[in-house]
Backbone as CSV, one residue per row, in Angstrom:
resi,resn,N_x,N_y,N_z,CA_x,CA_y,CA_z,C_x,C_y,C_z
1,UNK,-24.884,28.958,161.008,-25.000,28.359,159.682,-23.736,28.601,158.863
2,UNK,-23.358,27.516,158.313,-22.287,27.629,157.100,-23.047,28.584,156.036
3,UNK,-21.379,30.100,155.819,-21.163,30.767,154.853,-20.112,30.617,153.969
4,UNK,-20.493,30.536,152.397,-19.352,30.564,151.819,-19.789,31.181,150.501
5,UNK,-18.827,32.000,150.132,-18.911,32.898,148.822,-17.522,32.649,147.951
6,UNK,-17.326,31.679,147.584,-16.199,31.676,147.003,-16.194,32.632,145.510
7,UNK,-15.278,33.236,144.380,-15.456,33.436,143.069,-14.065,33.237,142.626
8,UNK,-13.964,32.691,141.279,-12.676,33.155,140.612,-13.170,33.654,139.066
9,UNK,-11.587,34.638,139.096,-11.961,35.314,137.757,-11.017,34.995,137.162
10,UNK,-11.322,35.452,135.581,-10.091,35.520,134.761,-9.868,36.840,134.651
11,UNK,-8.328,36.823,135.045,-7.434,38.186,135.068,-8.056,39.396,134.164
12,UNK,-8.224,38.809,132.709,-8.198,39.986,132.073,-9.942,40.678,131.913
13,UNK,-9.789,41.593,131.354,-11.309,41.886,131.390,-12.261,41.077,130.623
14,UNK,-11.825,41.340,129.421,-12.256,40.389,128.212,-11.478,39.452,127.975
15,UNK,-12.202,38.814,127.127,-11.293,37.136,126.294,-10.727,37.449,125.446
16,UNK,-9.915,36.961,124.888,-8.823,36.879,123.775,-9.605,36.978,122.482
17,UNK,-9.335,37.542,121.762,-9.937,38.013,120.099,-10.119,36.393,119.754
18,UNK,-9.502,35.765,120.265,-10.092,34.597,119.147,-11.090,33.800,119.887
19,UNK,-11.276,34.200,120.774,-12.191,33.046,121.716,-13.980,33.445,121.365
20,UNK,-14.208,32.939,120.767,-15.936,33.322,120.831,-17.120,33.427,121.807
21,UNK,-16.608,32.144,122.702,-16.980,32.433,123.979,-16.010,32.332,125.066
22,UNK,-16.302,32.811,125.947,-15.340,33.151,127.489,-15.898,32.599,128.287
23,UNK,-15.262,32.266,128.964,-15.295,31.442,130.828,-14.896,32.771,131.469
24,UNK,-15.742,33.688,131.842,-15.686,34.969,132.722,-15.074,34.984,133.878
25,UNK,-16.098,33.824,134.765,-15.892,33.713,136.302,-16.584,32.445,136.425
26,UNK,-16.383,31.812,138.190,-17.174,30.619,138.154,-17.155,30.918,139.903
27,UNK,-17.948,30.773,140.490,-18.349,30.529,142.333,-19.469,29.650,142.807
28,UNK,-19.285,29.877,143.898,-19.749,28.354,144.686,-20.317,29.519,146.338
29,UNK,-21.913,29.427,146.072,-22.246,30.173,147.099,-23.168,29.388,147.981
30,UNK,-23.007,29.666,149.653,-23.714,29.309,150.636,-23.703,30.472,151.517
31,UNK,-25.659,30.516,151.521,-25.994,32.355,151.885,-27.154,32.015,152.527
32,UNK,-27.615,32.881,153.342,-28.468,33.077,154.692,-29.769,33.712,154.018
33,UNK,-30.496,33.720,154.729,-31.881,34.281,154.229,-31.332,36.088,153.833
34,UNK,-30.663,36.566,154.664,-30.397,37.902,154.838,-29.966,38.504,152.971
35,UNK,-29.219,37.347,152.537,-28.656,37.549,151.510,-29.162,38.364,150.475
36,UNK,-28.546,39.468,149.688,-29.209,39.715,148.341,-28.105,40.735,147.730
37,UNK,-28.616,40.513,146.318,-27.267,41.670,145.562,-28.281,42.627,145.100
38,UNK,-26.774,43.699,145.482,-27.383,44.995,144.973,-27.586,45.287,143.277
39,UNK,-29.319,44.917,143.293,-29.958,45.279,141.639,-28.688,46.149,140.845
40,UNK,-28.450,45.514,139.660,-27.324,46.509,138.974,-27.695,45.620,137.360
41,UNK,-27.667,46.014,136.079,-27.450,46.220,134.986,-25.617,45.324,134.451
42,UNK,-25.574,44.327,133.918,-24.381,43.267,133.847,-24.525,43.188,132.446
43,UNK,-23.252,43.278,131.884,-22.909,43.325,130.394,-22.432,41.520,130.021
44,UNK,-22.700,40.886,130.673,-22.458,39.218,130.410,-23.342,38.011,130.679
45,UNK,-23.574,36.966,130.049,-24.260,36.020,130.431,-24.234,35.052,131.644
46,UNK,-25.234,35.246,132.450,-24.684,34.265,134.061,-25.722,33.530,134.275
47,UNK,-25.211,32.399,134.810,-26.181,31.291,135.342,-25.595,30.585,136.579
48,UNK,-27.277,30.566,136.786,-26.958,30.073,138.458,-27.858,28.834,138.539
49,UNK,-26.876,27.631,138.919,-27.486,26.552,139.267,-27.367,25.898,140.713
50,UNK,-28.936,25.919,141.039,-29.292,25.659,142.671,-29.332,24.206,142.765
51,UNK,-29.048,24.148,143.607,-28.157,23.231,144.720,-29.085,22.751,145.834
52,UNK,-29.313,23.634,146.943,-30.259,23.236,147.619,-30.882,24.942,148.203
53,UNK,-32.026,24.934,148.623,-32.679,25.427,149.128,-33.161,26.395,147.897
54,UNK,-33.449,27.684,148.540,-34.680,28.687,147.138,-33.813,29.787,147.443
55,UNK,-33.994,30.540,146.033,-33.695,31.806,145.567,-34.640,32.507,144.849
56,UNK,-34.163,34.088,145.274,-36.202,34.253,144.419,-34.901,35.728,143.694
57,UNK,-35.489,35.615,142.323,-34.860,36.368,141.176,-36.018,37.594,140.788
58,UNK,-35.661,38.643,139.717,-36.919,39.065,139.272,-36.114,39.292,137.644
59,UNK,-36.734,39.368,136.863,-36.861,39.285,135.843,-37.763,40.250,134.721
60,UNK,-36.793,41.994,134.758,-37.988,42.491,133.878,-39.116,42.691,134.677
61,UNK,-38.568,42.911,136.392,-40.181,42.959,137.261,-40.558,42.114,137.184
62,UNK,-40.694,40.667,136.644,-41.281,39.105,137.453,-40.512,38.661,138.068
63,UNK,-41.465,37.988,138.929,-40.662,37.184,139.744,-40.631,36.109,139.711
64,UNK,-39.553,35.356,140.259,-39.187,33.902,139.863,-38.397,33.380,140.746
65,UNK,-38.804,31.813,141.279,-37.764,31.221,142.107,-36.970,30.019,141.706
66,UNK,-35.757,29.954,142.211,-34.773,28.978,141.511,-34.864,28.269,142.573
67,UNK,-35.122,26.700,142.585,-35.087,25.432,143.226,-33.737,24.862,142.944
68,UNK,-33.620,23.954,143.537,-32.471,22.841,143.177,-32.943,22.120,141.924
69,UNK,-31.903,21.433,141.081,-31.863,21.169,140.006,-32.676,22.160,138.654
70,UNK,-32.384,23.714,138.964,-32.440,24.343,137.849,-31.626,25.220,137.696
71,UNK,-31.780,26.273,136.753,-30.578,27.510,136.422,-31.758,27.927,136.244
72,UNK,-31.235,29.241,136.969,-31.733,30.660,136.331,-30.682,31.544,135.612
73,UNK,-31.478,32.078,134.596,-30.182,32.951,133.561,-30.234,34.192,133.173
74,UNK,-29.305,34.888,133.481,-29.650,36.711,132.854,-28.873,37.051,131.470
75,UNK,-29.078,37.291,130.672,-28.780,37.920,129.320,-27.881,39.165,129.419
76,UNK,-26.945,39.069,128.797,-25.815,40.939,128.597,-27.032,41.711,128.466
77,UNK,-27.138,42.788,129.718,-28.054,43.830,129.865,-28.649,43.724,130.787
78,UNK,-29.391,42.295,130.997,-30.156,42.311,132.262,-29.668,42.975,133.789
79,UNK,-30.820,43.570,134.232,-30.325,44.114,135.529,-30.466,42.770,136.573
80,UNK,-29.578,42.572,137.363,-29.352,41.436,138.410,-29.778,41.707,139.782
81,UNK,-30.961,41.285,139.956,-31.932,41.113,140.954,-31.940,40.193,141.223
82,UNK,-31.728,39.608,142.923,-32.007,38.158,143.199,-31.449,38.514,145.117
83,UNK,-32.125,37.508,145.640,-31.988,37.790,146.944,-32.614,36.110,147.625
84,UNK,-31.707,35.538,148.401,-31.990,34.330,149.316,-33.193,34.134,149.551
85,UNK,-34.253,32.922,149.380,-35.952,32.825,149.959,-35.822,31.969,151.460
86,UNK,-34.634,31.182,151.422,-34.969,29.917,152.439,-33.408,30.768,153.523
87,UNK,-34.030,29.881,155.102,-32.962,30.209,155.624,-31.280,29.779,155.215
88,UNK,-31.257,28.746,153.852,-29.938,28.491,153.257,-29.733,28.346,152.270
89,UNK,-29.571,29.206,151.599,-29.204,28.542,149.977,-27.733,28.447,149.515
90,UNK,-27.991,27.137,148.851,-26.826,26.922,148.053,-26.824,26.994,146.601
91,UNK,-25.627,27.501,145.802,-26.158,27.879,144.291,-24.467,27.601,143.821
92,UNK,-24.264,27.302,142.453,-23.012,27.596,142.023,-23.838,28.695,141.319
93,UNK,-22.741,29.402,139.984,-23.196,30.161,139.062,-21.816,30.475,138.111
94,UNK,-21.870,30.529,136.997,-20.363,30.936,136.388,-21.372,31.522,135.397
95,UNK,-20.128,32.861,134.610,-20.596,33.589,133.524,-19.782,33.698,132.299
96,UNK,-20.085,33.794,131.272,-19.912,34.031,129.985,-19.701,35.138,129.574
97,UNK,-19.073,35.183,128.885,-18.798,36.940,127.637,-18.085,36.274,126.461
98,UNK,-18.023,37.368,125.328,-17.374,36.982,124.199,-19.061,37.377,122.808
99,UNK,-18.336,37.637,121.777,-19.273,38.037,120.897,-20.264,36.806,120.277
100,UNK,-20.327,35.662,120.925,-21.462,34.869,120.660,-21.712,34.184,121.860
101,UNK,-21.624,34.873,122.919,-22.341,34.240,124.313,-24.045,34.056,124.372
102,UNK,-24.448,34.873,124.015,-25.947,35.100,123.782,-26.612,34.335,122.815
103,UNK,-25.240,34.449,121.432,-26.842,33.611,120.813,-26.134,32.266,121.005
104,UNK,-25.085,31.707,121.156,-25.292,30.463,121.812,-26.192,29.739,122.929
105,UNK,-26.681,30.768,124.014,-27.413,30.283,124.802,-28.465,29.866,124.040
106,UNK,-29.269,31.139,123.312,-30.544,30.706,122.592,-30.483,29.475,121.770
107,UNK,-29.600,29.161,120.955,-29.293,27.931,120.444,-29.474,26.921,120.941
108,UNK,-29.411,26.921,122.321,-29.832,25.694,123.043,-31.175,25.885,123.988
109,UNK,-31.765,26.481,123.660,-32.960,26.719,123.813,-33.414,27.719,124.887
110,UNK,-32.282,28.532,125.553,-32.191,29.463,126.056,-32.860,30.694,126.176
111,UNK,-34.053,30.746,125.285,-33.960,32.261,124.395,-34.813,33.385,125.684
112,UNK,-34.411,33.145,126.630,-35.464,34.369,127.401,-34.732,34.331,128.583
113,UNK,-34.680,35.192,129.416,-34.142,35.344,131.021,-34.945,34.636,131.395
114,UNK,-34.615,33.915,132.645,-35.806,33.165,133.384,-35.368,32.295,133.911
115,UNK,-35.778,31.036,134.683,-35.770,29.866,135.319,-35.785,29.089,134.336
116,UNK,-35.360,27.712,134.043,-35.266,26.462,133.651,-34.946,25.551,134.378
117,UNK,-35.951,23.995,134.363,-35.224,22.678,135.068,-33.935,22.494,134.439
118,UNK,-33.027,21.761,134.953,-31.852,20.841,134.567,-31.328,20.277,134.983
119,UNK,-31.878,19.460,136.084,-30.938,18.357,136.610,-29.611,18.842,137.854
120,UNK,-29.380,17.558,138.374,-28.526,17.865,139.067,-27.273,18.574,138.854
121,UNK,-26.724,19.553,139.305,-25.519,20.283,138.941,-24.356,19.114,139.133
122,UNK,-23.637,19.676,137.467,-22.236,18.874,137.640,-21.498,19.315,138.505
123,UNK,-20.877,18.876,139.322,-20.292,19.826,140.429,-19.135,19.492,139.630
124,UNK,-18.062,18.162,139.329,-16.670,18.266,139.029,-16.780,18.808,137.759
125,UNK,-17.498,19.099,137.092,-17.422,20.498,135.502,-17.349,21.942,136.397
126,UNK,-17.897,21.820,137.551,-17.603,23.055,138.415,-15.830,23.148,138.799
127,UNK,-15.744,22.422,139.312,-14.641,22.189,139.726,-13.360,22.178,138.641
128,UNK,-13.544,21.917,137.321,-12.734,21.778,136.125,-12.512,23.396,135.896
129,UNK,-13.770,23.926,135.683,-13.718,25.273,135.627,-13.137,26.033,136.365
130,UNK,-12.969,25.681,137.679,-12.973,26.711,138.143,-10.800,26.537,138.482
131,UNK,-10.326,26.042,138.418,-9.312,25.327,137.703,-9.044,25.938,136.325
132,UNK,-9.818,25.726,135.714,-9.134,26.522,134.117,-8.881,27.688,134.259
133,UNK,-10.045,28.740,135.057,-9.957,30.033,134.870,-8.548,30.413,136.083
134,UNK,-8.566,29.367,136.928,-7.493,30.130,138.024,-5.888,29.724,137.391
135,UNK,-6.063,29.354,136.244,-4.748,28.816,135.883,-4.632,30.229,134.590
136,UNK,-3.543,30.780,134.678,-3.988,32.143,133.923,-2.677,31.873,132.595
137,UNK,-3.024,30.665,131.587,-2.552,30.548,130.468,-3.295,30.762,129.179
138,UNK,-2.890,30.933,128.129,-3.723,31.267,126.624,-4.344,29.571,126.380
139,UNK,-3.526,28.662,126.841,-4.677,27.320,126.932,-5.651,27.083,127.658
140,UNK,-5.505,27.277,129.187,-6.475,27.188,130.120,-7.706,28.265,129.855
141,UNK,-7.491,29.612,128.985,-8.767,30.456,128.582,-9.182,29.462,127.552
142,UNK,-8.118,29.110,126.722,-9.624,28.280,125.519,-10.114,27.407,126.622
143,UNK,-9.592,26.407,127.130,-10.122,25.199,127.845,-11.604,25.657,128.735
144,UNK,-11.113,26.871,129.212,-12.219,27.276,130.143,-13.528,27.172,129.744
145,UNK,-12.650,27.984,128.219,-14.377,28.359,127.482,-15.012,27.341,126.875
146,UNK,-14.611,26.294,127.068,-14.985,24.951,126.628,-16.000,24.043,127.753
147,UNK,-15.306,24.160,128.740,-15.519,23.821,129.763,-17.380,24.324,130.375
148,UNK,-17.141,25.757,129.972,-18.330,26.375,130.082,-19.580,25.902,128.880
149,UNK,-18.817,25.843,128.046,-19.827,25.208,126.648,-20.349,23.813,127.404
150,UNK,-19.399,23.087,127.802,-20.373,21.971,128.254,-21.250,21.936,129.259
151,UNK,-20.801,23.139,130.162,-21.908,23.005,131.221,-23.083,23.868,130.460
152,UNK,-23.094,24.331,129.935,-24.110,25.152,128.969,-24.870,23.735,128.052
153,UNK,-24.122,22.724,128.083,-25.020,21.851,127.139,-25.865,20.822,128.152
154,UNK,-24.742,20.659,129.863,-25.475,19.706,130.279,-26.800,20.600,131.450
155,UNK,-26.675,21.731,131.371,-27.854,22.334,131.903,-29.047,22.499,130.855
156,UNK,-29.237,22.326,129.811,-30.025,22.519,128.465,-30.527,20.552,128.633
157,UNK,-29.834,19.704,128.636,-30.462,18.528,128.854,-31.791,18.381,129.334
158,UNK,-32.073,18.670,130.202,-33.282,18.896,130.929,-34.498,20.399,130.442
159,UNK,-33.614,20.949,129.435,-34.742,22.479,129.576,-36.059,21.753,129.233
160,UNK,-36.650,22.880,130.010,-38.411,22.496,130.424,-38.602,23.173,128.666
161,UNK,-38.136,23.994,128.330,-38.674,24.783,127.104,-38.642,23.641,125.835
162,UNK,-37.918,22.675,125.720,-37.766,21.510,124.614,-39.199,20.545,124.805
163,UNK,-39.522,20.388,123.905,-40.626,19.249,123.671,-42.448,19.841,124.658
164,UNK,-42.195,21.187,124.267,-43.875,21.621,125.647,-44.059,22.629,124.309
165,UNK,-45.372,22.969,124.883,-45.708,24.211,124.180,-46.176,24.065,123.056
166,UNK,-46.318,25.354,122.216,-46.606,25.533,120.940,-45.661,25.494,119.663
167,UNK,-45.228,23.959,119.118,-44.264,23.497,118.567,-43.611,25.171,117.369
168,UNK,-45.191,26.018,116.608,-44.704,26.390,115.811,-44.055,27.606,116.194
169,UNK,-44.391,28.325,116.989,-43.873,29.397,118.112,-42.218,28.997,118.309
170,UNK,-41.907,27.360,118.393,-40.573,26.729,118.995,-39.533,27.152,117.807
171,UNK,-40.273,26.196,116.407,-39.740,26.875,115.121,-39.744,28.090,114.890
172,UNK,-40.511,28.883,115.176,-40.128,30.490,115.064,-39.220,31.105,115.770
173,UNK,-39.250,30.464,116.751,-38.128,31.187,117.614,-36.424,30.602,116.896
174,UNK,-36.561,29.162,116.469,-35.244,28.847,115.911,-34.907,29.324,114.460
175,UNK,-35.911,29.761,113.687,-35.534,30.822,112.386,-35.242,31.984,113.191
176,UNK,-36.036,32.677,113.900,-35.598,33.764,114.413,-33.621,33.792,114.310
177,UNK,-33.554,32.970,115.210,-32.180,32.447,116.021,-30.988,32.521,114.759
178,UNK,-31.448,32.127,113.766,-30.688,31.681,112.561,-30.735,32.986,111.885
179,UNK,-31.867,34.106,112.076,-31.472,35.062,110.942,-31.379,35.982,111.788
180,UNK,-31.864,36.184,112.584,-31.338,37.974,113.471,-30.359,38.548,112.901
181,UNK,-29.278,37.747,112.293,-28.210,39.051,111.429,-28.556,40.009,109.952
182,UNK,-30.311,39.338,110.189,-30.711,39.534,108.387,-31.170,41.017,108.644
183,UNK,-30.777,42.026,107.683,-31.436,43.211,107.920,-33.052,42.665,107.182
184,UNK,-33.173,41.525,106.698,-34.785,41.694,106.168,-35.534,40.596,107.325
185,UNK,-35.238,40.294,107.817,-35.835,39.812,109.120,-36.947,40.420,109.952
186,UNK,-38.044,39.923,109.678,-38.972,41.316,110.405,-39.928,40.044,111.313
187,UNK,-41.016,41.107,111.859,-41.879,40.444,112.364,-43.304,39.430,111.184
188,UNK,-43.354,40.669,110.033,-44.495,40.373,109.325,-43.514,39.173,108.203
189,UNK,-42.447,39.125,108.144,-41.775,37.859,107.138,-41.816,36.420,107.959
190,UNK,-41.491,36.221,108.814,-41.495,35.138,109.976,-43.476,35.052,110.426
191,UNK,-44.103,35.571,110.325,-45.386,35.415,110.339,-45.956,34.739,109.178
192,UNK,-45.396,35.248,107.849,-45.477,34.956,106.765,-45.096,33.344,106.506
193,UNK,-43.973,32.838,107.065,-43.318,31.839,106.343,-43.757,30.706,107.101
194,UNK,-44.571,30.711,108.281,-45.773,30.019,108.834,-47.018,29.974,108.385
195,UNK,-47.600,30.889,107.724,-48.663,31.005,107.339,-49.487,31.883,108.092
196,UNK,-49.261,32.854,109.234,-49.965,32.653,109.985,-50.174,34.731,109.450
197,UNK,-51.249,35.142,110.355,-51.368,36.919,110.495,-50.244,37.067,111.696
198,UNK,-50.049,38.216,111.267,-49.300,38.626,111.971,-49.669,39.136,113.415
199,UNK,-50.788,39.841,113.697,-51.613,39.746,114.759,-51.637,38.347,115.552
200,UNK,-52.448,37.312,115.003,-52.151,36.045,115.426,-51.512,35.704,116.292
201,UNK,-50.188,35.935,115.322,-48.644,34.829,115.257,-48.099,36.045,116.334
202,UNK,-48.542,36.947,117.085,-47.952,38.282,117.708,-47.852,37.163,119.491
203,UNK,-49.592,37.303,119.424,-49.957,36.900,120.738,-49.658,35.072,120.753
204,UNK,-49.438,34.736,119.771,-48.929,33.288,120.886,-47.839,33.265,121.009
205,UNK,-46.944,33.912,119.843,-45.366,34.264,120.379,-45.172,34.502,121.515
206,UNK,-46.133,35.630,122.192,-46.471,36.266,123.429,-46.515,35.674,124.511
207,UNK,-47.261,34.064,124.300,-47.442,33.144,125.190,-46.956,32.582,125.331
208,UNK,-46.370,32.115,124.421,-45.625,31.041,124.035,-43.725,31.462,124.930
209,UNK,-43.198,32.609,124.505,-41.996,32.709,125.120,-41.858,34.101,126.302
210,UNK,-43.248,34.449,126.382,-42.912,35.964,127.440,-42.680,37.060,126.602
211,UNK,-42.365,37.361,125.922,-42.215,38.852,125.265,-42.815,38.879,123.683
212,UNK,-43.502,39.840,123.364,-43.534,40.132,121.570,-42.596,39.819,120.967
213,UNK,-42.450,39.200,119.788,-41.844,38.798,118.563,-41.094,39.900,118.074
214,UNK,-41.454,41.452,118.258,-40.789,42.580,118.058,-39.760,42.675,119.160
215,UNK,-39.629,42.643,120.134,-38.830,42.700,121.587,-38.059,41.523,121.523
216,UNK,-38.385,40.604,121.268,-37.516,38.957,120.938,-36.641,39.267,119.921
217,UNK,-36.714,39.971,118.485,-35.613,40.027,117.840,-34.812,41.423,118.163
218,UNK,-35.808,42.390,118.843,-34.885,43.257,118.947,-33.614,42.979,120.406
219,UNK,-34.405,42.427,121.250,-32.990,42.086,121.938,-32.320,41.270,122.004
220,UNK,-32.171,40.088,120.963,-31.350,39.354,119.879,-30.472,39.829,119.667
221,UNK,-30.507,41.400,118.927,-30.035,42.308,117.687,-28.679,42.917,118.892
222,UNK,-29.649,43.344,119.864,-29.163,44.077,120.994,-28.061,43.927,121.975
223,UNK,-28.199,42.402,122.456,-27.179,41.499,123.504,-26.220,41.405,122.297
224,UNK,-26.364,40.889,121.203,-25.498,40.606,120.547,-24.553,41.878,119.704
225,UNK,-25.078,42.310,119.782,-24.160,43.866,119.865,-23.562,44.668,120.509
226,UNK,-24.644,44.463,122.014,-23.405,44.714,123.315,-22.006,43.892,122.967
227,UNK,-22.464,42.545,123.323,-21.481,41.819,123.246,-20.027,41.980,122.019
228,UNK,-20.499,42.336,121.104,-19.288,42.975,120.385,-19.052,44.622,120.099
229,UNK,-19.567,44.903,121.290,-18.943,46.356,121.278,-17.585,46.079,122.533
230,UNK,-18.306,45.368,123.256,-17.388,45.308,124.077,-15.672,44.499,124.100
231,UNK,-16.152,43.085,122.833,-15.431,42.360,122.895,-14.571,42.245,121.085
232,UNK,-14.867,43.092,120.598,-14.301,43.466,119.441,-14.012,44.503,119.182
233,UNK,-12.850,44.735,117.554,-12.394,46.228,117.850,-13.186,46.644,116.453
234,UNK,-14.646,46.013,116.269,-14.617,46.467,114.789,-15.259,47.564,115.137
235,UNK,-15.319,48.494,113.977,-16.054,50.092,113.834,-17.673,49.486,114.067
236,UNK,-18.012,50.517,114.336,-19.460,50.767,114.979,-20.451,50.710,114.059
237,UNK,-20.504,50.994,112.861,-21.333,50.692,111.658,-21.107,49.156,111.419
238,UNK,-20.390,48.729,111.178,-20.320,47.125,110.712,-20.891,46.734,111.929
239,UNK,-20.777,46.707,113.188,-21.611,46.114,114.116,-22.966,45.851,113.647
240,UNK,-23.248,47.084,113.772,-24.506,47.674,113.406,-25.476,46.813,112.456
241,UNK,-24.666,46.586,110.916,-24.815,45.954,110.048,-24.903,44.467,110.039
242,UNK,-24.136,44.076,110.688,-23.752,42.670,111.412,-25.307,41.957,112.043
243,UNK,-25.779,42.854,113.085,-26.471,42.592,113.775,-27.858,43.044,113.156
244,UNK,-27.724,43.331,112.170,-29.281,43.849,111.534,-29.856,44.685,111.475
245,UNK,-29.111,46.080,111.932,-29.565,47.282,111.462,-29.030,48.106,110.133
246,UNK,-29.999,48.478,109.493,-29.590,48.994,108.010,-29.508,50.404,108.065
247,UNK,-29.568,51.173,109.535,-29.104,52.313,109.975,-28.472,52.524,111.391
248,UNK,-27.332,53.423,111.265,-26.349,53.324,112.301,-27.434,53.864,113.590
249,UNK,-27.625,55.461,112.850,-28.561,55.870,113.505,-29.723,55.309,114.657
250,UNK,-30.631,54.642,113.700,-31.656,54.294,114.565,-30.650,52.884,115.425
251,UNK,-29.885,52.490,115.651,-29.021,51.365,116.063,-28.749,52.152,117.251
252,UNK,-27.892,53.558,117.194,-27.375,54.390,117.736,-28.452,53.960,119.144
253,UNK,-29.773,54.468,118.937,-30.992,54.953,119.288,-31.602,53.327,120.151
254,UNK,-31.036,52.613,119.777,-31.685,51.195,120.211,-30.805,50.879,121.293
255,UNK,-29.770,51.200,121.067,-28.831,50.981,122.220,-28.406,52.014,123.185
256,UNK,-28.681,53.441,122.897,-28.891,54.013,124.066,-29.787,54.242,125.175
257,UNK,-31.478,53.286,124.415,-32.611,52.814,124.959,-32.517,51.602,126.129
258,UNK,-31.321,50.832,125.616,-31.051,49.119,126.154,-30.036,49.835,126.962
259,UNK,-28.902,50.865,127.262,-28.245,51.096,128.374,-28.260,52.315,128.963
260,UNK,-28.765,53.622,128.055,-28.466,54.630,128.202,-27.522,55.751,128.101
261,UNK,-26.841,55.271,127.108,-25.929,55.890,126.416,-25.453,55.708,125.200
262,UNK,-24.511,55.922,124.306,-24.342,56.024,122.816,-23.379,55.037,122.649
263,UNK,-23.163,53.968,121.678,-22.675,52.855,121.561,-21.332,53.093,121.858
264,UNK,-20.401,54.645,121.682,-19.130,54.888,121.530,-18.849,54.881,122.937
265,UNK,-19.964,55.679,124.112,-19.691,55.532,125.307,-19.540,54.215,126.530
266,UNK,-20.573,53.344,125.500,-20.940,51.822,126.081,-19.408,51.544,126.066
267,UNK,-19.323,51.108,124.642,-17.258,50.573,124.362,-16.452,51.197,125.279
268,UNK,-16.496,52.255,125.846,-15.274,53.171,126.407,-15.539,52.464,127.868
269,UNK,-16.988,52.039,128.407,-17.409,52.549,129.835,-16.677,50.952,130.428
């Protein structure tokens, strides 16, 4: 059976201070049943769009399989679990970084790790990409990251999450999206501005996107703070502040929960 693992990167670790989002990496994989990566914890946004045959992912301990014509997507933090189902799979996948990788995804309706339909993969937006990033100029990084924005818009074409479900749960999740930087942003205000109890409005959130409404903004708060610890040089309190905590402290405490260590060590590691 045909193997192929191609990847390209961009040279540097991070993106350029001015780039908001990054074109990380981009590859083109054909893998055997045998296949699987070793489970590990990834500080960037990646998506993988199948091609042909199955891939089975886990997610937070679920499990999930990626078909052809969808992406599956992991969030800065997620640990990366995934291993070949069929005797062949084919997948591209390229990743993201930069201090609004995350909530751009959610913006397009992204807002959870998981599987989504989307259509056939652009392969020559594959191919553009993967071209920008191997061309190692201060134009070809913006271009890249552009490049990636669109495949980020034409995999969202198709999300199964647009037009299903529980419309007001949909709107909650897009105020969510819009204020996560609010230190008054809570669970019981967004319950409120629906009308709904907060109990209620807990469990269809619940249903509605996979996790509590408390866990949804806190790892909002969270990715998006990785993401600029890593990719900015601001002090550690304004992060903090930025992202919606009105104490460094308990921030401190949220993010050594989400990696296991203290925000100063995350930046260094």
């Amino acid at each position: 059976m045909e193997h192929l693992k191609k990847g390209y990167y961009r040279p540097s670790r991070f993106p350029s201070e001015k780039i908001p989002l990054g074109a990380r990496s981009v590859g083109h994989y054909i893998v055997d049943r045998s296949s699987r990566e070793t489970a590990a914890a990834k500080y960037f946004l990646q998506v993988f769009w199948g091609i042909e045959g199955r891939g089975r992912f886990l997610f937070n301990g679920k499990e999930m399989f990626l078909n052809p014509d969808e992406i599956a997507v992991y969030f800065p933090g997620d640990v990366h679990n995934l291993a070949a189902e069929t005797e062949r799979w084919e997948y591209r996948w390229w990743t993201m970084d930069g201090p609004l990788a995350a909530t751009i995804a959610s913006e397009f309706g992204i807002y959870r790790s998981g599987v989504y339909k989307a259509g056939k993969a652009p392969l020559p937006l594959f191919r553009e990409l993967t071209e920008a990033i191997s061309t190692n100029t201060p134009a070809s990084e913006r271009n890249a990251g552009c490049i990636a924005y669109r495949l980020l818009c034409r995999a969202t074409d198709n999300n199964s999450m647009k037009g299903e479900g529980d419309s007001t749960i949909r709107d909650a999740v897009e105020m969510i999206n819009r204020n996560w930087r609010s230190t008054q942003l809570s669970v019981e205000a967004v319950a409120d501005s629906f009308g709904l109890d907060r109990t209620v409005f807990s469990k269809r959130f619940h249903a509605e996107v996979g996790v509590s409404p408390v866990k949804y903004i806190a790892g909002m708060r969270v990715q998006n703070a990785l993401s600029q610890l890593k990719y900015t040089r601001e002090n550690i309190s304004s992060i903090a502040r930025r992202c919606g905590w009105n104490d460094a402290n308990y921030f401190a405490r949220c993010i050594r929960k989400a990696v296991g260590c203290s925000p100063e060590d995350f930046r260094k590691s």
